[in-house]
C-alpha positions in Angstrom: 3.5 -18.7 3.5 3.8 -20.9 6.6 5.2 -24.0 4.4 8.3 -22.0 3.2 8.8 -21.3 6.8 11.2 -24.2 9.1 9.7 -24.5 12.0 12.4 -26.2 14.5 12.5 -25.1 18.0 15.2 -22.9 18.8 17.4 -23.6 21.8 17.4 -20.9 24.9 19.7 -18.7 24.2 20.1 -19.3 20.2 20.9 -15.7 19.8 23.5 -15.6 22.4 26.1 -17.3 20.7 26.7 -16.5 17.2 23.2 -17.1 14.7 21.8 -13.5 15.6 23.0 -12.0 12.4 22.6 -15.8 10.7 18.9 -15.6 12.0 18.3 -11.9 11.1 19.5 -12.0 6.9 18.2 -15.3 7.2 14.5 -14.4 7.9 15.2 -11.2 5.4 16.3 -13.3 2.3 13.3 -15.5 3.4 10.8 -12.7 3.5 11.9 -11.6 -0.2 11.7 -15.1 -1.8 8.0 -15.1 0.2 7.2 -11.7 -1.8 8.8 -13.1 -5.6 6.8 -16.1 -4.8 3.6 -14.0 -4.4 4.7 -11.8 -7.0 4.1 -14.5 -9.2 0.5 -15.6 -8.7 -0.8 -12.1 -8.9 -2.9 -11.4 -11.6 -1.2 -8.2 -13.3 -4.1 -5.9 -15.6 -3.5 -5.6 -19.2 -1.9 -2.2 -20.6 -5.3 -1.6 -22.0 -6.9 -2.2 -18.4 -4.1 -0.5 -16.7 -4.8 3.0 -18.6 -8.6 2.7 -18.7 -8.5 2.3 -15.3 -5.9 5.4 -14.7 -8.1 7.8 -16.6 -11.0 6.9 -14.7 -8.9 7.6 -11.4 -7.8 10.6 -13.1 -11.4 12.0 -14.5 -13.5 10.9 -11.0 -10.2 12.8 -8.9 -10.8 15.9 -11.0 -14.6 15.4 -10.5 -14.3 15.5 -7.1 -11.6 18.4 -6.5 -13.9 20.7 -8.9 -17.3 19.1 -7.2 -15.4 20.1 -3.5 -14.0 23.7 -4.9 -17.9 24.5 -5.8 -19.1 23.8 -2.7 -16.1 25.5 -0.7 -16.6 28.6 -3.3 -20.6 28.2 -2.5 -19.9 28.2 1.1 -17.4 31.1 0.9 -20.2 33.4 -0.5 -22.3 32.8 1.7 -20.8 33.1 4.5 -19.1 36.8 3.2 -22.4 37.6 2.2 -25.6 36.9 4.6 -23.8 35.8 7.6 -20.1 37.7 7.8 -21.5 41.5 7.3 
């Protein structure tokens, strides 16, 4: 985003007298036009995409966390079992 950007030098001392707080909400209101800007261009998913892809975050997550408990509850066993007596 280098072309929103000015890019004039800066005298010595340009926060010394006055333009700190000019500078400062200047580069902020600058860095949130930057992010509308960008906001723009992004391709956003469909509502159909959007939940699709949110059950199969949902279904793989609960996949995992029972895959996971299996093997802790498999571990657990053995270890009471053969090893822990």
């Amino acid at each position: 985003m280098r072309y929103l950007i000015n890019n004039k030098k800066e005298p010595r001392g340009a926060f010394k007298n006055g333009n700190f707080m000019k500078k400062m909400f200047g580069g902020i209101s600058l860095f949130i036009k930057e992010v509308f800007f960008e906001l723009k261009r992004v391709n956003w998913l469909s509502r159909k995409q959007l939940i699709q892809y949110t059950f199969v975050v949902i279904g793989l997550s609960a996949f995992m966390a029972a895959f996971l408990g299996v093997l802790d509850a498999g571990f657990v066993y053995g270890l009471t079992n053969y090893i822990v007596k």
